[in-house]
Steps between C-alpha positions, in 0.01 A plus 500: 500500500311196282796579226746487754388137587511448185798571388652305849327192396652511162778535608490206732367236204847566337682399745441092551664433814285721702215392260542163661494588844233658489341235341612209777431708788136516336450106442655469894269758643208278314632174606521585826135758490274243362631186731706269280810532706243408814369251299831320410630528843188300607525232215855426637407483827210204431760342276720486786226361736386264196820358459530450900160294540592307177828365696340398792184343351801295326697391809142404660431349202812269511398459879176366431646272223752368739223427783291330228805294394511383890137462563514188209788344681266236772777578771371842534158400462528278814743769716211727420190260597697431782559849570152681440305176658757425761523128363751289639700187300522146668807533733532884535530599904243688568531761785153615727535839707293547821393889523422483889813599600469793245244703677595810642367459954252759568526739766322532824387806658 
C-alpha cells in the first residue's frame, strides 16, 4: 500500500500542471485558514471608512475657514451682537408683543 503511494506521488511530480494545482489550492486553503483573506477584507473596509471621514473633516474644514473669513468682516460682527444680545441700531423699528392675549381660558367645572 505505502509503495503504491509512492509510486502515485511520483508519478504526479512529473507532471507540472497538476504539480501546480496542487500547489495553489494549498497557498489558498492557508490564506484563507490562518485569516489573511479576513484580514485584508477588513483593511479595505477601514480604508474605505478612512477615506470617508477624511472628506468630510475637509468640507467642515473649508466650512469653518469660510465662517472664520466672515467672523473678521465687522458687518457680521454687529448682525451677530445684534442677534445673540438682541441690540438694536439708532433708527431700526422695533416691534413689542403683548402675551395676554396668548393664554389659553381655563375651564370651569
Amino acid at each position: 500500500m505505502l509503495q503504491r503511494c509512492v509510486h502515485w506521488f511520483n508519478e504526479v511530480l512529473h507532471r507540472p500542471v497538476e504539480v501546480f494545482w496542487v500547489c495553489f489550492a494549498l497557498a489558498v486553503a492557508g490564506v484563507i485558514l490562518d485569516g489573511t483573506a479576513f484580514r485584508l477584507w477588513s483593511l479595505e473596509r477601514d480604508h474605505k471608512t478612512l477615506t470617508e471621514k477624511i472628506s468630510s473633516a475637509k468640507v467642515r474644514s473649508r466650512q469653518l475657514e469660510f465662517q472664520i473669513q466672515q467672523a473678521e468682516q465687522p458687518e457680521f460682527i454687529e448682525r451677530a451682537a445684534r442677534d445673540q444680545f438682541d441690540l438694536v441700531k439708532e433708527g431700526d423699528l422695533i416691534f413689542i408683543f403683548s402675551d395676554e392675549g396668548s393664554e389659553a381660558p381655563e375651564k370651569t367645572k
